[in-house]
Biopython code that builds the backbone (N, CA, C, O; Angstrom):
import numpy as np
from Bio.PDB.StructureBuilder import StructureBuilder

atoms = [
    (1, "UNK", "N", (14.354, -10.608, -27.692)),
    (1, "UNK", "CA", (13.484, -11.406, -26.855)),
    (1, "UNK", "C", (12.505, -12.164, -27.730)),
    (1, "UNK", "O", (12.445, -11.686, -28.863)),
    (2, "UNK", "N", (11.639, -13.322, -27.501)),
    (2, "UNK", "CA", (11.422, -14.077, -27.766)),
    (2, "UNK", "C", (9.852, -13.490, -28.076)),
    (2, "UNK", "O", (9.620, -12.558, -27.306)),
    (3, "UNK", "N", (8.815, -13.750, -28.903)),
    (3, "UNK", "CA", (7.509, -13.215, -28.981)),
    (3, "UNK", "C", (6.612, -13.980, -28.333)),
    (3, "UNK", "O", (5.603, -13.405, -27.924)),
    (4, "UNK", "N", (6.730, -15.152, -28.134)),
    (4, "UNK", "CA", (6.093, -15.433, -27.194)),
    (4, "UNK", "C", (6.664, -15.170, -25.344)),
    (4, "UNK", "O", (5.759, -15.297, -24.518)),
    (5, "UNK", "N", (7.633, -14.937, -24.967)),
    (5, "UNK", "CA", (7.984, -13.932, -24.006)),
    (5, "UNK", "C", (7.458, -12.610, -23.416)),
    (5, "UNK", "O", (7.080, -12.113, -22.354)),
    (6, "UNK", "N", (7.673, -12.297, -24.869)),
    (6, "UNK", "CA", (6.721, -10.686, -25.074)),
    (6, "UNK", "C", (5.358, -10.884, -24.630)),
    (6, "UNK", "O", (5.052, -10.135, -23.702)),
    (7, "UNK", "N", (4.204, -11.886, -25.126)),
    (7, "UNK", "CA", (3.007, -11.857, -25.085)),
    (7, "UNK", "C", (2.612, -12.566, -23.448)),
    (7, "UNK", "O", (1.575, -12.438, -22.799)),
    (8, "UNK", "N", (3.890, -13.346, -23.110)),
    (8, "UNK", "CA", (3.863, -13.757, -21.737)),
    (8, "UNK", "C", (3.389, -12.215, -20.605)),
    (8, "UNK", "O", (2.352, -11.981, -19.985)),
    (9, "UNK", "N", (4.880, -11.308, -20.761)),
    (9, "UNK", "CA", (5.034, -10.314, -20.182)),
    (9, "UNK", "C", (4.074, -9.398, -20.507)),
    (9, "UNK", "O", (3.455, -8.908, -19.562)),
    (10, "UNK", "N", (3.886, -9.155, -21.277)),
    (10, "UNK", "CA", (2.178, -8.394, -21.587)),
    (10, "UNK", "C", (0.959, -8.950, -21.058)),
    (10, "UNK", "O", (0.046, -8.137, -20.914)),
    (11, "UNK", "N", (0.848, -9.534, -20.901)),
    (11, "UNK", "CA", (-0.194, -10.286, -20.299)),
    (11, "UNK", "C", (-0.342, -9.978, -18.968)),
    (11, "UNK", "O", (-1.225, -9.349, -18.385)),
    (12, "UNK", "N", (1.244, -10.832, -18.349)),
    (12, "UNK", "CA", (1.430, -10.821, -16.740)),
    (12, "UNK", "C", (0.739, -8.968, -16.411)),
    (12, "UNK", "O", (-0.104, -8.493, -15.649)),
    (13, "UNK", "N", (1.760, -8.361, -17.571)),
    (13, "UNK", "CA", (1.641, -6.547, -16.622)),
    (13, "UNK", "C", (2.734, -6.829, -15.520)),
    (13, "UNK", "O", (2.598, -6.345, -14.397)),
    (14, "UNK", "N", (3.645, -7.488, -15.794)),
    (14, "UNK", "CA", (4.706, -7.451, -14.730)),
    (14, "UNK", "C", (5.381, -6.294, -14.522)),
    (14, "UNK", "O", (6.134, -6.134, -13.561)),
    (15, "UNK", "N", (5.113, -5.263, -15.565)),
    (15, "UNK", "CA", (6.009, -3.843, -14.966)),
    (15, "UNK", "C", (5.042, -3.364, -13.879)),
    (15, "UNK", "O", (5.462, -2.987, -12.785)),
    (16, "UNK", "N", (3.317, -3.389, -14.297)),
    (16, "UNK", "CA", (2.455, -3.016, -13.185)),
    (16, "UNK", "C", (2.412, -3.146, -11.561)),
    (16, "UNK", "O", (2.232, -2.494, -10.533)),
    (17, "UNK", "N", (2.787, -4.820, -12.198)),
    (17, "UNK", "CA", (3.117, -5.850, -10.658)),
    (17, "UNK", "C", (4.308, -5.345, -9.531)),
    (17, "UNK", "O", (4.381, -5.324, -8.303)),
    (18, "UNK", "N", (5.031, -5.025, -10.457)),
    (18, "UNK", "CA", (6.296, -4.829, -9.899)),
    (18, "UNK", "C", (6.099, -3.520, -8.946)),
    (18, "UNK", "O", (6.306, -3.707, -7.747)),
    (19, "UNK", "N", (5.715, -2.207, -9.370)),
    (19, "UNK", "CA", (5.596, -1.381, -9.063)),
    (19, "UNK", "C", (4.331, -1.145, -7.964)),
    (19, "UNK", "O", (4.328, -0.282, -7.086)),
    (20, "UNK", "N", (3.218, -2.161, -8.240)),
    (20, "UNK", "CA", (2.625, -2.339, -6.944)),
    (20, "UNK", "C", (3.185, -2.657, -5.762)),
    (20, "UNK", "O", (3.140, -2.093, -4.669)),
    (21, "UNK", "N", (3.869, -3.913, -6.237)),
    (21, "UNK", "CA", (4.380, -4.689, -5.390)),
    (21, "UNK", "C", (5.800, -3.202, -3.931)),
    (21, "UNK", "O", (6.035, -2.981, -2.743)),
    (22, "UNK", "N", (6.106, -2.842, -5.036)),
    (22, "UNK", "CA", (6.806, -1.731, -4.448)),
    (22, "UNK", "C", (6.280, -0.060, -3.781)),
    (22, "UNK", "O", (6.849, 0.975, -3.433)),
    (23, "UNK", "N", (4.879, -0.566, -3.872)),
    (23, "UNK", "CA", (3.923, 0.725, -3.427)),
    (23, "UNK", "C", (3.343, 0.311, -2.347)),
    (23, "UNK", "O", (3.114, 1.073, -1.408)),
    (24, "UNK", "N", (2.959, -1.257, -2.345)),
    (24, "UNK", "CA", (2.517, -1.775, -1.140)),
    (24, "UNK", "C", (3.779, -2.175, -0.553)),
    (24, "UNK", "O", (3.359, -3.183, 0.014)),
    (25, "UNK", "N", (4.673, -2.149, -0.343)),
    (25, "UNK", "CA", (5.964, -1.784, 0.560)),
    (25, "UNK", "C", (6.152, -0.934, 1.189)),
    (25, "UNK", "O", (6.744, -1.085, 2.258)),
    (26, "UNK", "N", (5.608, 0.598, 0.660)),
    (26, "UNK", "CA", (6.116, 1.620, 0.814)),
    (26, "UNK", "C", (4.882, 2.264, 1.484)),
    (26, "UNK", "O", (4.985, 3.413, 1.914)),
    (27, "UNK", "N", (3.923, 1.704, 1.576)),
    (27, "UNK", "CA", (2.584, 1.850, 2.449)),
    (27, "UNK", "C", (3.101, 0.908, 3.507)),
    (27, "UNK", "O", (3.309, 1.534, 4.546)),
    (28, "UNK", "N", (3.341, -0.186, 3.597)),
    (28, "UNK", "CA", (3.499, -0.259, 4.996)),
    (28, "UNK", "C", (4.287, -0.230, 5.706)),
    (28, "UNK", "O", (4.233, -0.601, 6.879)),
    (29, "UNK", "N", (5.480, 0.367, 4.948)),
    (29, "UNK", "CA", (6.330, 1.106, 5.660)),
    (29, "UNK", "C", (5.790, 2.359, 6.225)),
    (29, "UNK", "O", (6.503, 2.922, 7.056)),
    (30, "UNK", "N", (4.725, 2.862, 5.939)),
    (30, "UNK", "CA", (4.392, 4.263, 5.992)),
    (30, "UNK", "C", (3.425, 3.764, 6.698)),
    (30, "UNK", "O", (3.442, 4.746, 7.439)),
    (31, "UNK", "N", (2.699, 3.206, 7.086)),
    (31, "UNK", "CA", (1.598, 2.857, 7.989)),
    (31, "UNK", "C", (2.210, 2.907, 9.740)),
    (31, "UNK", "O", (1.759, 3.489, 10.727)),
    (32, "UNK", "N", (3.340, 2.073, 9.564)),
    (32, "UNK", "CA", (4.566, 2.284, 10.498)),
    (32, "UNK", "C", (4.677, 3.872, 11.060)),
    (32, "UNK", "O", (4.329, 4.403, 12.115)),
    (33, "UNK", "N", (5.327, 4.364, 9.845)),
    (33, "UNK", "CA", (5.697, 5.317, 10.387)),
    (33, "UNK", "C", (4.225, 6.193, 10.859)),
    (33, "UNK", "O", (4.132, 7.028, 11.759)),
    (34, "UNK", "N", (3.608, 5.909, 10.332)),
    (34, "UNK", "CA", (2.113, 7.108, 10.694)),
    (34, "UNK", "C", (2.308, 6.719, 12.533)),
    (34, "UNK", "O", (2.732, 7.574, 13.310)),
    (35, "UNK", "N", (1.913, 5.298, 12.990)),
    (35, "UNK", "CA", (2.149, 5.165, 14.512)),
    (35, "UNK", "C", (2.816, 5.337, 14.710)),
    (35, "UNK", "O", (2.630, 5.293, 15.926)),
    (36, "UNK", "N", (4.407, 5.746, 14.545)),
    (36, "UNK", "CA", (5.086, 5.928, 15.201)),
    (36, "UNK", "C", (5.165, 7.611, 15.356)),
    (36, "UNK", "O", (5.008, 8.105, 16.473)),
    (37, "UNK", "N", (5.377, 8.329, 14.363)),
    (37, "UNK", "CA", (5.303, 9.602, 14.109)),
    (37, "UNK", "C", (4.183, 10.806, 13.304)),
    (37, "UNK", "O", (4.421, 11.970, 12.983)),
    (38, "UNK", "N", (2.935, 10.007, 13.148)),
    (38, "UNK", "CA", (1.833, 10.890, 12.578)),
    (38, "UNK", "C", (1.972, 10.736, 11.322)),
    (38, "UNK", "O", (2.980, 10.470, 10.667)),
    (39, "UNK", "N", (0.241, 11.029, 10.814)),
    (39, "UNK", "CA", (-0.164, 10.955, 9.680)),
    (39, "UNK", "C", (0.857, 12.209, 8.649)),
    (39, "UNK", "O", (0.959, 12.148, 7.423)),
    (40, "UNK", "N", (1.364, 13.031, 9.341)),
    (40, "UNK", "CA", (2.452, 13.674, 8.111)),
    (40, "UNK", "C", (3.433, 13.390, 7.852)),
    (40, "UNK", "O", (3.750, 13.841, 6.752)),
    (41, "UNK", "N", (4.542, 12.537, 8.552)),
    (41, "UNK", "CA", (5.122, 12.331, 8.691)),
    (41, "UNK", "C", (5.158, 11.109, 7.570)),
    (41, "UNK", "O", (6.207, 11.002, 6.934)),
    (42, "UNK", "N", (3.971, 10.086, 7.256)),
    (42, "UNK", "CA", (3.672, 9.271, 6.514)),
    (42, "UNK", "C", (4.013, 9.404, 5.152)),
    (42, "UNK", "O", (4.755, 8.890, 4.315)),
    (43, "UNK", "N", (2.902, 10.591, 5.303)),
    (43, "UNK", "CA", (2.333, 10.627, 3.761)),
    (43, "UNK", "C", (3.594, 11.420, 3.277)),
    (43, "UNK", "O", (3.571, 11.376, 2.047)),
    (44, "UNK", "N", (4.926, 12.283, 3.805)),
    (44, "UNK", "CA", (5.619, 12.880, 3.589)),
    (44, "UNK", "C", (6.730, 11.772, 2.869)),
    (44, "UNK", "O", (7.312, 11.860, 1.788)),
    (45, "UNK", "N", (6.784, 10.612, 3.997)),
    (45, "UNK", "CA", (7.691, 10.025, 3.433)),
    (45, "UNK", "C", (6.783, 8.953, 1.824)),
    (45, "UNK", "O", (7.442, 8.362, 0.969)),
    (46, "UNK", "N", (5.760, 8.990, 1.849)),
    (46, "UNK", "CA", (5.281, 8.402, 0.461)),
    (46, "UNK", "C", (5.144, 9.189, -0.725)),
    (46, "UNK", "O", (4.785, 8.723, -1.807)),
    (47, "UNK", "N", (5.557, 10.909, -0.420)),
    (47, "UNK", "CA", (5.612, 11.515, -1.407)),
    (47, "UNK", "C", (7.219, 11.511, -1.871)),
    (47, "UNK", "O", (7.391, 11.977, -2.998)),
    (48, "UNK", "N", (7.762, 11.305, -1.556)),
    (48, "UNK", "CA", (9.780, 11.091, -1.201)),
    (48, "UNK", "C", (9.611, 10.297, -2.093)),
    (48, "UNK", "O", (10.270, 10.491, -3.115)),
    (49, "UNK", "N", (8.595, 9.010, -2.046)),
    (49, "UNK", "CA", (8.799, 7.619, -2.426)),
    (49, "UNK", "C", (8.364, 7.685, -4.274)),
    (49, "UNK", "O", (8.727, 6.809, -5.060)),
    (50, "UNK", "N", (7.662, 8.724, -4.614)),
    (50, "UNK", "CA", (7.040, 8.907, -5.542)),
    (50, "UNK", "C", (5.486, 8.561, -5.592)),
    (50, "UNK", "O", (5.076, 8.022, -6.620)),
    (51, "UNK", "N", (4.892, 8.738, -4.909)),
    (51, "UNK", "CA", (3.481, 8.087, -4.536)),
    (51, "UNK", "C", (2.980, 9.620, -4.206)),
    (51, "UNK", "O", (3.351, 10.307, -3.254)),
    (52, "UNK", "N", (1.930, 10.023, -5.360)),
    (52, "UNK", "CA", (0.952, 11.538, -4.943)),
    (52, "UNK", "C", (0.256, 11.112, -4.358)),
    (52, "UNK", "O", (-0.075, 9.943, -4.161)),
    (53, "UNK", "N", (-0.211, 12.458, -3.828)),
    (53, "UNK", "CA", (-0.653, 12.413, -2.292)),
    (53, "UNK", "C", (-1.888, 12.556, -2.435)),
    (53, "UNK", "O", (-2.283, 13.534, -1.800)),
    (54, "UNK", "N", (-2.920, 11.870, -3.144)),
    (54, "UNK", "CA", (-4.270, 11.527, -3.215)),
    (54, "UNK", "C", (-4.203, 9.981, -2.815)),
    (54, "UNK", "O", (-4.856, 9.481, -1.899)),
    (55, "UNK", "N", (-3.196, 9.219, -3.752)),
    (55, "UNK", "CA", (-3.167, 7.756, -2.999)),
    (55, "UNK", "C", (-2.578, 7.829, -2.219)),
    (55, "UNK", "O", (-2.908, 6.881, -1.508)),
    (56, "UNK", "N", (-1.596, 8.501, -1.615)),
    (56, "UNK", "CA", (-1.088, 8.032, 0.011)),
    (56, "UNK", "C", (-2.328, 8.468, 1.383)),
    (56, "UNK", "O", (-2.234, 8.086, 2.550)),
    (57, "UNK", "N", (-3.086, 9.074, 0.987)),
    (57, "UNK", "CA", (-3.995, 9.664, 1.909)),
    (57, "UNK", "C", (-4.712, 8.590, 1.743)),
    (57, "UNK", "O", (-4.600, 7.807, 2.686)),
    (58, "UNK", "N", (-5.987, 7.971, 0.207)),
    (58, "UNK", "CA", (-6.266, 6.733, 0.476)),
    (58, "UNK", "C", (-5.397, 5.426, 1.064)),
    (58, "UNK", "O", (-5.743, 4.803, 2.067)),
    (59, "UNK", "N", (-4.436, 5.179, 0.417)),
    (59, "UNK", "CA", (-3.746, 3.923, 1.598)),
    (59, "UNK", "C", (-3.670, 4.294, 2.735)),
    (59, "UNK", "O", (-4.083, 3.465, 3.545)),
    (60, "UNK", "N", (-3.265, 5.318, 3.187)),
    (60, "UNK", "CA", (-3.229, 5.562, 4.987)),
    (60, "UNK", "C", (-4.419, 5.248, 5.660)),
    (60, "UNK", "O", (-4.613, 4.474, 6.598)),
    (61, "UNK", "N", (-5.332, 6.109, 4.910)),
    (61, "UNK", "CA", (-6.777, 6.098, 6.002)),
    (61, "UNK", "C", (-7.315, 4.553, 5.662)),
    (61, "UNK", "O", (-7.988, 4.075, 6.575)),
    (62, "UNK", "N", (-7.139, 3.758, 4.581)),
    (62, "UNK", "CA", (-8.037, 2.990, 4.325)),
    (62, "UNK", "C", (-6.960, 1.572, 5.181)),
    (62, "UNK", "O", (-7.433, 0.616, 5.796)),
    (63, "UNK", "N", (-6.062, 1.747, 5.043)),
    (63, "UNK", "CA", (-5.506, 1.230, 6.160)),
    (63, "UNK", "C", (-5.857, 0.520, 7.474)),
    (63, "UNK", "O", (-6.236, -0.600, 7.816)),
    (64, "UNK", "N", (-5.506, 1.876, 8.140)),
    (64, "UNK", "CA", (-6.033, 2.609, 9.461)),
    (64, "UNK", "C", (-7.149, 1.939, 9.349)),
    (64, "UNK", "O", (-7.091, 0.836, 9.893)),
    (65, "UNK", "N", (-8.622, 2.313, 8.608)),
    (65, "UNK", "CA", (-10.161, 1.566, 8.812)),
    (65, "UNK", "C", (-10.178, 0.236, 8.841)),
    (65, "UNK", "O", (-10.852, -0.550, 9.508)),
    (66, "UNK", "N", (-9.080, 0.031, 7.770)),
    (66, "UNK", "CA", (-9.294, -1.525, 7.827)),
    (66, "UNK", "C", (-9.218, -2.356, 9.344)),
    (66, "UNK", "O", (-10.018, -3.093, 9.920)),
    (67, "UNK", "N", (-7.598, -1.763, 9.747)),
    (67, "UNK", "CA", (-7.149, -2.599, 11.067)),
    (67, "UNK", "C", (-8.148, -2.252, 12.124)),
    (67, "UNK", "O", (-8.454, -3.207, 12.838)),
    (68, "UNK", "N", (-8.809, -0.957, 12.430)),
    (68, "UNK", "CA", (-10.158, -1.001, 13.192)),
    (68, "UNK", "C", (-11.052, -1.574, 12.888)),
    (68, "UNK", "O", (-11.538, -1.924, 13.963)),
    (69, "UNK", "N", (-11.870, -2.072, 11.851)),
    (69, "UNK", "CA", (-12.656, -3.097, 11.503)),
    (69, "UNK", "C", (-12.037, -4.178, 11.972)),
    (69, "UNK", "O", (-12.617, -4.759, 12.890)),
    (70, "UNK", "N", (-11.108, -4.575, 11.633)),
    (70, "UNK", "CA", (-10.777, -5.985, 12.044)),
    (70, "UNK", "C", (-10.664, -6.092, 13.324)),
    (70, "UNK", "O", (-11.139, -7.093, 13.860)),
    (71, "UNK", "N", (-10.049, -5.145, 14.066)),
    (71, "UNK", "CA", (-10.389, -5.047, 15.558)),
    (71, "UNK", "C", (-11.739, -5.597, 16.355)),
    (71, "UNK", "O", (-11.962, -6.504, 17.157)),
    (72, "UNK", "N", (-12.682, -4.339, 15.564)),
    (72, "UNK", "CA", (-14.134, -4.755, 15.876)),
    (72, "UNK", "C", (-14.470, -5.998, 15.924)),
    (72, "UNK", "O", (-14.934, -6.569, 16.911)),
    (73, "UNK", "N", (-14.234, -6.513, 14.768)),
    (73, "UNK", "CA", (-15.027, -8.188, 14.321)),
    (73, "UNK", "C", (-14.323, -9.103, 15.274)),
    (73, "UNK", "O", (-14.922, -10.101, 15.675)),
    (74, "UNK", "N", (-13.213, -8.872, 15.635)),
    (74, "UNK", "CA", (-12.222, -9.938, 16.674)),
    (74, "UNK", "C", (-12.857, -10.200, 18.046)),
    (74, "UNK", "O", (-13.163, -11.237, 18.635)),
    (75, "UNK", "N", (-12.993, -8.275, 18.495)),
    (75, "UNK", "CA", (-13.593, -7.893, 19.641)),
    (75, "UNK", "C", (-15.162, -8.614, 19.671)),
    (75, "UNK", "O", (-15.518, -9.308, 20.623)),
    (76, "UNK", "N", (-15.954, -8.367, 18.598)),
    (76, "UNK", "CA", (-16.814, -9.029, 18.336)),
    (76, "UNK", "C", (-17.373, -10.888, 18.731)),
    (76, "UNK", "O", (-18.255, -11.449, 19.382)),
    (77, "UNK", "N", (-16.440, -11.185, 18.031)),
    (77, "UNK", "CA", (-16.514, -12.610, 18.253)),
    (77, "UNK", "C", (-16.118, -13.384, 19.704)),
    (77, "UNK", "O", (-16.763, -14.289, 20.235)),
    (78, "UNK", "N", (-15.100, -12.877, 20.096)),
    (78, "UNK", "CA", (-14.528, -13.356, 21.921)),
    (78, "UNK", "C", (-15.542, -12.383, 22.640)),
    (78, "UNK", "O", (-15.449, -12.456, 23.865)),
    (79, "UNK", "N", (-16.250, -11.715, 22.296)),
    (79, "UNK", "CA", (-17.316, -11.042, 23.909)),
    (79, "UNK", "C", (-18.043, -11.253, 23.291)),
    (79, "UNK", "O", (-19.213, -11.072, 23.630)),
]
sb = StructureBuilder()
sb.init_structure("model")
sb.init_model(0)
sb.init_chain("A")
sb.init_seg("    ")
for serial, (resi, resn, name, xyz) in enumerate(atoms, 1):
    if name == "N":
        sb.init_residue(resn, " ", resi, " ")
    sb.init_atom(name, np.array(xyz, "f"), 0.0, 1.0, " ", f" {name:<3s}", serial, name[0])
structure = sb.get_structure()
């Protein structure tokens, strides 16, 4: 590979990216499943996924707060 390639890809952190990119997939796939089938059911399938279960508990709940905040502020603004 090429060294300036190298210093491209070092830079980007595209292995980082990538693997976010595939964690925030796998959260909202799991956000899904939490409504459909409960918060264990979630975090069960994000430990499957390879995701420990300190960050699947933060993505779930922080989630979850988020879309109620945003609720609020919506609710907020039309009444």
């Amino acid at each position: 590979m090429d060294p300036i390639d190298d210093m491209v890809d070092e830079r980007r952190g595209s292995g980082d990216r990538r693997r976010d990119h595939d964690t925030a997939g796998h959260v909202a796939e799991a956000t899904a499943l939490k409504r459909a089938f409960g918060y264990d059911a979630a975090q069960r399938f994000l430990r499957l996924r390879g995701i420990n279960d300190d960050l699947a508990a933060e993505a779930l709940l922080e989630s979850y707060d988020r879309r109620q905040a945003q609720r609020r502020a919506r609710a907020a603004a039309a009444g």
